[in-house]
ZAKE-876628 format. One line per field, with one value per residue (C-alpha): x, y, z; residue in one letter. Coordinates in steps of 0.02 Angstrom, whole numbers, plus 50000, padded with zeros to 5 digits. Each point is the difference from the previous one (the first is absolute). Layout:
N
X	c(X:...)
Y	c(Y:...)
Z	c(Z:...)
r	c(A:...)
//
This chain:
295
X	c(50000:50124:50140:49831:49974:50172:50004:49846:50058:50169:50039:50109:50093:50154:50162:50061:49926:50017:50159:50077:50032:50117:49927:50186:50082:49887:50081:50015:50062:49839:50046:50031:49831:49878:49794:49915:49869:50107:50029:49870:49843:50015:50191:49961:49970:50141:50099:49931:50053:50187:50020:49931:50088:50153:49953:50042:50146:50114:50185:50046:50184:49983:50099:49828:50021:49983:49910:49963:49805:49989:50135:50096:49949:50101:50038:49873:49988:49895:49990:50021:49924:49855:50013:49960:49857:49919:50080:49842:49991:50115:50139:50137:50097:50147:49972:49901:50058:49815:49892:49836:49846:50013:49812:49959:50073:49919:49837:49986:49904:49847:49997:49862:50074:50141:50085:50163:50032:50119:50118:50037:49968:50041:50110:50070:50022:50172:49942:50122:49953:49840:49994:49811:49965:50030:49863:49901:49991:49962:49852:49891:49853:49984:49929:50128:50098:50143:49911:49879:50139:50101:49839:49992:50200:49930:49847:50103:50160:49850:49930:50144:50013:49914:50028:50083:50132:50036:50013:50103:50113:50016:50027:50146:50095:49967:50105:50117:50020:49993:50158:50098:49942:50062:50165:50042:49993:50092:50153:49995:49989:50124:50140:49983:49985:50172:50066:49958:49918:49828:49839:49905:50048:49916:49901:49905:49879:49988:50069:50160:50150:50046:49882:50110:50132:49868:49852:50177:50039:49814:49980:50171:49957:49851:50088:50113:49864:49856:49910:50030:49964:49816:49931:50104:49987:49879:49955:49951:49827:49994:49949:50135:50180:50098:50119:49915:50105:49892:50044:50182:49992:49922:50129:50154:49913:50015:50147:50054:49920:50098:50170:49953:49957:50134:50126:49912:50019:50175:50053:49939:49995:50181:50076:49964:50052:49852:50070:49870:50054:49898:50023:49887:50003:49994:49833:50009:49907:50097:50050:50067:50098:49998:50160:49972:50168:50028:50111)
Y	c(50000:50125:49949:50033:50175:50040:49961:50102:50153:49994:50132:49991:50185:50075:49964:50172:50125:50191:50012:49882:50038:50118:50079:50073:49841:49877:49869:50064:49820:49931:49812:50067:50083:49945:49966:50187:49903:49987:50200:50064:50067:50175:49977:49932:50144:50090:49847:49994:50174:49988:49860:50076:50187:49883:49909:49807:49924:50007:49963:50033:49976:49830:49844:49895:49820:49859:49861:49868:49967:49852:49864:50015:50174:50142:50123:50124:50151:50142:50116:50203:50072:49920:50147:50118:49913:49970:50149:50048:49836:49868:49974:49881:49931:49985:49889:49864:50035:50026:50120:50044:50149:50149:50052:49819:49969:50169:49974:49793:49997:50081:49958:49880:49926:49883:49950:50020:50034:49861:50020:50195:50052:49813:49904:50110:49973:49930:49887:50125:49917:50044:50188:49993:50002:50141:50062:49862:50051:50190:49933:50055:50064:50153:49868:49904:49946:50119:50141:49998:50013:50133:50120:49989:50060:50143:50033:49997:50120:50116:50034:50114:50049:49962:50108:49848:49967:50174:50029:49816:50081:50179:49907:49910:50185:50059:49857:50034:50186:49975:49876:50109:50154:49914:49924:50174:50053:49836:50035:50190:49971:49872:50103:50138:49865:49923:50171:50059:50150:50103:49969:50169:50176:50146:50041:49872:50085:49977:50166:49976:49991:49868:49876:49917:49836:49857:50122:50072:49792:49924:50159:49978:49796:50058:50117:49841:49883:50023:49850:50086:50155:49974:49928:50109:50201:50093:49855:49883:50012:50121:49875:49888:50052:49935:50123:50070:50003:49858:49888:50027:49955:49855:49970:50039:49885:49861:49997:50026:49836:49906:50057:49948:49838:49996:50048:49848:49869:50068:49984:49835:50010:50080:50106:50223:50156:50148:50186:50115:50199:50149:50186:50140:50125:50186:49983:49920:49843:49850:49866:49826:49907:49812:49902:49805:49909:49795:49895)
Z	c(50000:50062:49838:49880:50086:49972:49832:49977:50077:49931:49868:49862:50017:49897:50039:50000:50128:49955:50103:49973:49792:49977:49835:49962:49988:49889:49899:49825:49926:49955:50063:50190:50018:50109:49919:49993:50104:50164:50002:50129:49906:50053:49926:49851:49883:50065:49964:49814:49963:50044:49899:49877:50006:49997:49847:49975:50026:49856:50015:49808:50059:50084:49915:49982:50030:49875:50006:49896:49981:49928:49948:49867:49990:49998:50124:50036:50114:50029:49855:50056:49865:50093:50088:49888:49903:50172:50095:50122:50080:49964:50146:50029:50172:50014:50154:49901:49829:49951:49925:50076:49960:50127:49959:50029:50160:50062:49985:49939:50184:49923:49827:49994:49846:50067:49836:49964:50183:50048:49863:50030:50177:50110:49900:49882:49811:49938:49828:49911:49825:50006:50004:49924:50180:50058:49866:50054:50152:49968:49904:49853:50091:50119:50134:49983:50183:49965:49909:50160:50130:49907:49979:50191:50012:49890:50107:50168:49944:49928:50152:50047:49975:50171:50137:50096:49867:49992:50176:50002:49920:50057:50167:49937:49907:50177:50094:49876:50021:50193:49990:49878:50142:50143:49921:49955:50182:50084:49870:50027:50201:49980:49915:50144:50129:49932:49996:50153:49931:50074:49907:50022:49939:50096:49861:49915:49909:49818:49959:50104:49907:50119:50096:50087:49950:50000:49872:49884:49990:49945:49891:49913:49985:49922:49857:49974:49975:49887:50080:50176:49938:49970:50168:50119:50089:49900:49893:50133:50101:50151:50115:49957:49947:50130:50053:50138:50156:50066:49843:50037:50179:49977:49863:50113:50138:49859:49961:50178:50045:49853:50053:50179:49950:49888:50153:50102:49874:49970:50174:50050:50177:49998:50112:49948:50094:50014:50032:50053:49996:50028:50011:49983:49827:49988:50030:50158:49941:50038:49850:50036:49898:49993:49928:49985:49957:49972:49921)
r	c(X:X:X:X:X:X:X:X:X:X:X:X:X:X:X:X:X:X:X:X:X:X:X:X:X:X:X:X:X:X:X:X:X:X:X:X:X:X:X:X:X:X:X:X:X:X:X:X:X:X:X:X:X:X:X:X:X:X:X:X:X:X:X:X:X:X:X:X:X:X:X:X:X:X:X:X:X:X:X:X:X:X:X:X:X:X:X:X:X:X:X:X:X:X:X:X:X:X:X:X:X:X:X:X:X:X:X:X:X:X:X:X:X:X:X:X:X:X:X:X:X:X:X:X:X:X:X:X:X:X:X:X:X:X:X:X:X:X:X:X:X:X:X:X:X:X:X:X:X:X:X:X:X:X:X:X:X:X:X:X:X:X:X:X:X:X:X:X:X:X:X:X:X:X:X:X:X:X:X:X:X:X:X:X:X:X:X:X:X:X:X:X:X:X:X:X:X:X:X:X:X:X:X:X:X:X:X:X:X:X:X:X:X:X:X:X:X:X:X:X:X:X:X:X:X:X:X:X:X:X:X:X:X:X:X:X:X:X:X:X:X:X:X:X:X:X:X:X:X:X:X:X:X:X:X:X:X:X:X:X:X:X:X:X:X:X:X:X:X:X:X:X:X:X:X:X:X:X:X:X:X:X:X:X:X:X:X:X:X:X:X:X:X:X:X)
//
């Protein structure tokens, strides 16, 4: 009783959960993907359209392997002009030494006509001396398995045009420009950290002729580098520039904590020496300084 309820209230659910795809990283080579139908539903789409903004698989420059397909046959291998003829959908691993239909492997889980499935999307097609195939299996009707699947590629990368590929992407310039931001500021606060120069000048506003060591340094990258150039200062959002003296703290603090470690790991457990000074400035404020010696 109890092994029939569990088979009745057992679900068959998708392999891959929403987090746990990383939609940056998909396999490309058409022989190490995983079945469209294990990608989470709410995924799936969104997996659909970077395959197909990356186009198939087409390694023009691979040495193709060859086989013999029947014996006492001749060598045969897969053809590349193949790739031309049959350019919007025809792909070929490298992994399997295959070739296989992008559109096809896309959308094959709701194309209610099943033909022709096996040979490009699961198995793959290697009969290499039978290249009427491939036209075979395009078909000569507009209802035809192929024909079906590829007017739903065209459906799917016309709807943005959608304001969730758009912002998909938008999303992903924006990491971009953040990381170029921020490595700008680690190398500039890196140089002055090395050199054991000041960060701030006592007039950073933008029309001081100097704003201090750590602005001069991320402004100068930024005339060196085109790339750098366009997603830093003036050309970077207000809210989110990273120079403010905050950023560089927090900067400063990092790569504090790696030389410390690095000292720690260093040492071993080794005997150091610590020499502690202090003495007051013309200001009367006093300043310590620490010295940390060890072989």
């Amino acid at each position: 009783m109890q092994s029939d309820l569990y088979r009745f209230l057992k679900r068959k659910t998708p392999s891959s959960s929403t987090a746990d795809v990383d939609l940056d990283n998909l396999s490309y080579d058409p022989g190490e993907r995983i079945p469209i139908l294990e990608y989470h539903p709410n995924i799936r789409d969104e997996v659909r359209r970077i395959y197909l903004t990356k186009g198939p698989c087409q390694p023009r420059s691979h040495r193709f392997e060859q086989r013999r397909i029947a014996e006492g046959d001749a060598l045969r291998r897969f053809n590349p002009c193949w790739f031309d003829q049959y350019g919007d959908w025809l792909e070929y691993s490298v992994k399997k030494e295959r070739a296989y239909c992008l559109c096809c492997y896309l959308f094959g889980d709701i194309n209610e006509k099943k033909g022709g499935k096996i040979g490009f999307v699961t198995e793959g097609f290697n009969r290499w001396n039978q290249s009427e195939r491939l036209s075979g299996h395009v078909g000569k009707t507009i209802n035809s398995f192929h024909n079906i699947a590829m007017k739903k590629c065209e459906d799917l990368m016309r709807q943005g045009q959608s304001i969730k590929h758009a912002f998909h992407k938008q999303t992903n310039d924006m990491k971009n420009e953040y990381r170029v931001r921020l490595n700008a500021s680690v190398d500039a606060a890196r140089y002055l950290l090395r050199q054991g120069l000041s960060f701030r000048g006592h007039d950073e506003t933008e029309d001081s002729s100097n704003r201090g060591n750590f602005l001069e340094l991320v402004k100068y990258t930024a005339e060196q580098n085109e790339a750098v150039n366009k997603v830093v200062l003036k050309n970077a959002p207000g809210n989110n520039q990273m120079v403010s003296h905050r950023i560089q703290k927090d900067i400063v603090n990092c790569f504090s904590e790696e030389v410390v470690n690095s000292i720690i790991q260093e040492m071993d457990h080794d005997v150091f020496a610590l020499l502690v000074d202090e003495s007051a400035d013309s200001s009367k404020k006093e300043q310590m300084a620490i010295v940390f010696s060890f072989c």
